[in-house]
C-alpha positions in Angstrom: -188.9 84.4 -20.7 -190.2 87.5 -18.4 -188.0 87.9 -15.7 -187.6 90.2 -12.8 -183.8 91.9 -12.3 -183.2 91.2 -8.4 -180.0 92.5 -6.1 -176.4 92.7 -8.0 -174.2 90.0 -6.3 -170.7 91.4 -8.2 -170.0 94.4 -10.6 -167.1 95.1 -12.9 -166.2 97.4 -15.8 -168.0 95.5 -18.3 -171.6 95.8 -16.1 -173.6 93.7 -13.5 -174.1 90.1 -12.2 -177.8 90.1 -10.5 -179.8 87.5 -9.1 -182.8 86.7 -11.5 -186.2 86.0 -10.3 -188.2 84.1 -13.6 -191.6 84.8 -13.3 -194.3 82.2 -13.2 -194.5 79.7 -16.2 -190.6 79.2 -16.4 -190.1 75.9 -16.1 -186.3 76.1 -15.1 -184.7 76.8 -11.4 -186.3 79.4 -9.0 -183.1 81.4 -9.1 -180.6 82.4 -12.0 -178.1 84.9 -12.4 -177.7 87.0 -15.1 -174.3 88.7 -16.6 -175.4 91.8 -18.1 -173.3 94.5 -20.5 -173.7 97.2 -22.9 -174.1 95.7 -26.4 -170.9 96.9 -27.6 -169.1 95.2 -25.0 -170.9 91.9 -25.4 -168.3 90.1 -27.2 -167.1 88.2 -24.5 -170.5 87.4 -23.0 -171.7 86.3 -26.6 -169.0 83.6 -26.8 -169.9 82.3 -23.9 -173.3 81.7 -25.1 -172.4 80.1 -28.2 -169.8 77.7 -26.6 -172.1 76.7 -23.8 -175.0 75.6 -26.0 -172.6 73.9 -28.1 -170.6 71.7 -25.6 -174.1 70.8 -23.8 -175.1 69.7 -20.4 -172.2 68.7 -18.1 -172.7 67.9 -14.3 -169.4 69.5 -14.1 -170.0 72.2 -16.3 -172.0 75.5 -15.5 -175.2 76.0 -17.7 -176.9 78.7 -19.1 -180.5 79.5 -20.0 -180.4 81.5 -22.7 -180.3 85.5 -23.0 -182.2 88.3 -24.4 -181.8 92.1 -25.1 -182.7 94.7 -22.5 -183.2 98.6 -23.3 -182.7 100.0 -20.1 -181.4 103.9 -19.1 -181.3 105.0 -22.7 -179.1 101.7 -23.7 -179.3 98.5 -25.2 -178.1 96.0 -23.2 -177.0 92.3 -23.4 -178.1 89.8 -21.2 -177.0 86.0 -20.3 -179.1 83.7 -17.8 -176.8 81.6 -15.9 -176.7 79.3 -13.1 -177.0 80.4 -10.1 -173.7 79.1 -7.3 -174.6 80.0 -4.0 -171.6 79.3 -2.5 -168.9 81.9 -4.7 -166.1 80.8 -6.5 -163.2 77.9 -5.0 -161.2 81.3 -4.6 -164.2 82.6 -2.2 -163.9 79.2 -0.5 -160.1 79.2 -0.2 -160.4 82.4 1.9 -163.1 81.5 3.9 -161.2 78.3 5.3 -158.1 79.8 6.0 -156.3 80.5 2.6 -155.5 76.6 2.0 -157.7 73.4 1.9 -156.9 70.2 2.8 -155.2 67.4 -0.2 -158.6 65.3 0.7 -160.2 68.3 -0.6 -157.9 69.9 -3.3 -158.3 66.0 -4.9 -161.9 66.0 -4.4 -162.1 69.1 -6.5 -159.5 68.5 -8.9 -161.1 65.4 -10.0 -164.2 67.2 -10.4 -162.8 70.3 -12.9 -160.6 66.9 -14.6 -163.9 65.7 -15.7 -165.3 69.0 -16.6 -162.4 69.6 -18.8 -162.3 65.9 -20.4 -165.8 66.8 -21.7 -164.8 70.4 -22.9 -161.9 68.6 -24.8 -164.0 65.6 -26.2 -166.1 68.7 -27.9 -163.1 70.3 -29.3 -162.9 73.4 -27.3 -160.6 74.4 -24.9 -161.3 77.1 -22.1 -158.5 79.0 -21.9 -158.9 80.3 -18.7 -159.4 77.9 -16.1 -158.5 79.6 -12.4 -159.9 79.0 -9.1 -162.2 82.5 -9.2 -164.1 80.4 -12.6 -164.6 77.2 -10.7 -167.9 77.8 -8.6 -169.1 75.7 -5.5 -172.7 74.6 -4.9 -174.5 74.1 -1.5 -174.4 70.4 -2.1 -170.6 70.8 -2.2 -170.5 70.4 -6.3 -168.2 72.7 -8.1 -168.7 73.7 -11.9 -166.4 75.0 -14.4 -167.5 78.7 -15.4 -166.8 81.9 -17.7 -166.4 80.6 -21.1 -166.0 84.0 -22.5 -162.2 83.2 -23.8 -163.1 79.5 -24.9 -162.1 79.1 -28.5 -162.2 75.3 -30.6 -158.8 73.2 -31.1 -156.9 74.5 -33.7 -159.3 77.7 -34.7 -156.6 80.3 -35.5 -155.3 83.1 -33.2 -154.3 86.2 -33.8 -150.5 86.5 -33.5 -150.1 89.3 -31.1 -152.8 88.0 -28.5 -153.2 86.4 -25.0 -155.7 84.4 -23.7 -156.5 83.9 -20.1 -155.0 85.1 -16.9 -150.8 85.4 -17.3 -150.2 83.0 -13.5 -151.6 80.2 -15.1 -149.9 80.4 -18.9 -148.9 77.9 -20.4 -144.9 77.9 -22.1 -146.6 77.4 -25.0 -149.1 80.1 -25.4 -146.3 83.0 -24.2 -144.2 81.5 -27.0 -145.8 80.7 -29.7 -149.6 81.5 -29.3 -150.9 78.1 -29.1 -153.8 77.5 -27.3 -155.1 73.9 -27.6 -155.9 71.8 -24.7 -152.7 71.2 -22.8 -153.3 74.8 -21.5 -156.3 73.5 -19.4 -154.1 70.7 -18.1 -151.2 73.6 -17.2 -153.9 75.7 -15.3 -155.5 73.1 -13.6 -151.5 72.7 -12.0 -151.4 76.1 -11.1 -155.0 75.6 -9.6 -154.3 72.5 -7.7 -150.9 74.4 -6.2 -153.0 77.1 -5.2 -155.7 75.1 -3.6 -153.0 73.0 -1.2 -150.7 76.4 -0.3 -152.9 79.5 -0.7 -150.4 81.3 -2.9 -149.7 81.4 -6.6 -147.6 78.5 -8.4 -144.6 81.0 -9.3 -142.8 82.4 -6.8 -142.3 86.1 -7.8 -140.1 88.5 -5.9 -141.5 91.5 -4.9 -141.4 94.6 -7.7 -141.6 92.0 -10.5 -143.1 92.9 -13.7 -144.7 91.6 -16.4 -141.7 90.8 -18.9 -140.3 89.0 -15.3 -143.2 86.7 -15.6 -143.7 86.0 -18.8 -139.8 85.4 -19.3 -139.8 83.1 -16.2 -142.7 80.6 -17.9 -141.8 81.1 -21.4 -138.0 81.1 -21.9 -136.5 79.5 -19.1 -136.9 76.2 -17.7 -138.0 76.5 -14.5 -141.3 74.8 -13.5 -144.1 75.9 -10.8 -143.4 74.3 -7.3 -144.7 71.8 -6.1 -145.4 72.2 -2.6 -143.6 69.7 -0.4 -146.2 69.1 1.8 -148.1 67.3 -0.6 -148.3 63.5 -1.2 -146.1 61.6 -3.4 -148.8 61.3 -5.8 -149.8 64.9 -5.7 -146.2 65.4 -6.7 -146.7 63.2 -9.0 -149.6 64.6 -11.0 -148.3 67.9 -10.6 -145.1 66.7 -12.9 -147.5 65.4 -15.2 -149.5 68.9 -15.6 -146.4 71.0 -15.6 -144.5 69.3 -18.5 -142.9 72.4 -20.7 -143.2 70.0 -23.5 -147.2 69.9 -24.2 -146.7 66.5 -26.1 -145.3 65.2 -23.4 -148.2 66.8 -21.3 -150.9 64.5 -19.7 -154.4 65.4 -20.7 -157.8 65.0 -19.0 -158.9 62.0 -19.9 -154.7 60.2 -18.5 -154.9 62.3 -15.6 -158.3 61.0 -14.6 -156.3 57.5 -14.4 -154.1 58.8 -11.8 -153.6 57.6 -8.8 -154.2 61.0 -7.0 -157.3 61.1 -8.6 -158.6 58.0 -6.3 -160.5 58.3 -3.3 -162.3 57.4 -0.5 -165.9 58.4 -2.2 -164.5 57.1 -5.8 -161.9 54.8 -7.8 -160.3 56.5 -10.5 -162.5 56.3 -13.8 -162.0 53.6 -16.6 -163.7 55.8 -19.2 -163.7 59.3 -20.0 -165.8 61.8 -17.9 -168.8 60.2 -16.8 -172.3 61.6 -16.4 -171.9 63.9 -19.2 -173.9 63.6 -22.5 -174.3 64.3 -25.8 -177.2 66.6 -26.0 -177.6 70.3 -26.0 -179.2 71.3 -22.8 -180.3 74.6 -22.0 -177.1 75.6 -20.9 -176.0 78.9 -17.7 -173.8 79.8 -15.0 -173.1 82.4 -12.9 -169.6 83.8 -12.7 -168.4 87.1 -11.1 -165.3 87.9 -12.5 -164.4 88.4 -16.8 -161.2 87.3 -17.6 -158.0 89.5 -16.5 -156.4 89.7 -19.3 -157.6 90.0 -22.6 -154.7 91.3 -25.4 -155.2 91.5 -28.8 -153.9 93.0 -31.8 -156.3 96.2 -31.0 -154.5 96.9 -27.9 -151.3 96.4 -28.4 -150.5 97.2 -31.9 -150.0 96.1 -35.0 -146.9 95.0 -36.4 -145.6 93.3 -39.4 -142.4 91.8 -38.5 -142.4 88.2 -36.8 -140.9 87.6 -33.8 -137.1 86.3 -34.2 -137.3 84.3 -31.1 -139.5 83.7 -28.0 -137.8 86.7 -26.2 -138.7 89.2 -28.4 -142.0 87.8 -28.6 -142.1 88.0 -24.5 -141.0 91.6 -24.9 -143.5 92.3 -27.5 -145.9 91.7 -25.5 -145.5 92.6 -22.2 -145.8 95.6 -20.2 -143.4 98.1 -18.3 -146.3 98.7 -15.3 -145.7 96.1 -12.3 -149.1 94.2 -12.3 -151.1 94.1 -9.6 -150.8 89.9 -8.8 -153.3 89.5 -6.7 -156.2 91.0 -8.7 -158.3 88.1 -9.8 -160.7 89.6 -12.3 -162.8 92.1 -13.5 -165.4 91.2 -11.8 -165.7 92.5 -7.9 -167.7 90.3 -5.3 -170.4 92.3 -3.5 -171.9 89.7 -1.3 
């Protein structure tokens, strides 16, 4: 595909979103955006590739059109055609209407990201970091799950001392024992839905709090995100069924899409599992402006050859002495 590099619409330390302008003979959309990164820092961006053409097309589900190498200003560059959102992220949508949504609204796109991730989940991958500033909205009010560059398959093994994803929305089970299957999703899509209704992150954190703070507060005690009073009884509900510290006892996708909070005025809840998505590999993009926040690995923080003795020490292992800045949300800066 020739292609023409138009105006960057976000920047981060990894490199550039821009808008993409295909030129004639393309046979896709008008408009694309393309994530673009030095080749040694392409990891990330080349897992996202490789997971997208294998899960396939998915209405709720951001695709990608391929990618190709660039040599531009003496480097060699990596390059990812996505789908272009013109409407930002749900976390661009949140602040443009005051912070907080309405429950109409927050179910509307709940249901949408449920199905999204009951197809990831059929495939056998899980994303592993599903946030409101990866879910992007569309001019005709869709909203797509994005940034696969931490999506891994069930049961592929992980590397002991690593996180995955974005450390608000962890799981219990991924602080304290490195498991990453698909209950995580469910966990973060709780920590979504809070976020959507209330305009503030599911744990309340005092002021000066640190990493260890957080980490010991979802993985070794038993408190639970709140659930915001405001919300229906049925909200509540299907918050209590995302939030289980017990992912066995966890609903997934598919159970949650049977919930009574996931019926509406413009749909019933769904008999089957996520509808509309199908089995073949589409030319699959997206367009997201923010990598994931936190990306630890045994690279970064050591090696060691002791296990841990318990969760704590596992907590402490990995976390940091800096108070983290909460309210950074990615990598990735909007420009526009």
């Amino acid at each position: 595909m020739e292609w023409v590099r138009g105006e960057t619409i976000g920047s981060g330390s990894f490199g550039t979103v821009n808008l993409v302008l295909p030129k004639t003979g393309f046979s896709g959309p008008s408009f694309m955006a393309v994530k673009c990164c030095e080749t040694n820092n392409s990891a990330s961006l080349k897992n996202e590739k490789q997971v997208l053409h294998q899960l396939g097309f998915c209405p709720q589900i951001i695709s990608c059109f391929g990618d190709d190498f660039t040599v531009e200003n003496c480097g060699k560059f990596y390059n990812l055609f996505l789908e272009y959102a013109d409407k930002g992220s749900l976390a661009d949508h949140l602040q443009q209407n005051g912070g907080k949504l309405m429950e109409s609204d927050v179910k509307r796109f709940a249901r949408s990201i449920l199905k999204g991730l009951n197809f990831i989940h059929s495939k056998g991958f899980v994303h592993c970091d599903i946030k409101l500033q990866n879910v992007l909205l569309f001019g005709n009010g869709d909203v797509k799950i994005a940034d696969f560059g931490l999506a891994k398959r069930k049961g592929e093994k992980q590397r002991r001392l690593e996180i995955r994803g974005t450390p608000l929305s962890m799981a219990p089970e991924s602080i304290n024992g490195n498991v990453y299957d698909s209950g995580v999703d469910i966990w973060a899509l709780g920590c979504a839905v809070v976020e959507m209704f209330t305009g503030k992150p599911a744990w309340n954190l005092k002021p000066g709090a640190n990493m260890a703070d957080l980490l010991i507060k979802i993985g070794a005690s038993d408190e639970l995100p709140g659930i915001p009073r405001e919300l229906s009884g049925e909200g509540k509900d299907f918050l209590v069924k995302c939030f289980s510290r017990d992912p066995n006892k966890r609903w997934t996708a598919e159970m949650l899409l049977q919930h009574p909070f996931m019926a509406g005025d413009d749909e019933t809840v769904p008999s089957t599992s996520s509808r509309g998505c199908v089995e073949e590999i589409a030319i699959t993009p997206r367009c997201t402006l923010d990598f994931p926040d936190w990306v630890w690995s045994e690279s970064i923080l050591g090696e060691s050859s002791s296990m841990f003795s318990s969760a704590l020490d596992r907590i402490h292992e990995l976390a940091c002495d800096e108070a983290p800045n909460w309210g950074f949300s990615g990598s990735w800066i909007r420009l526009r």
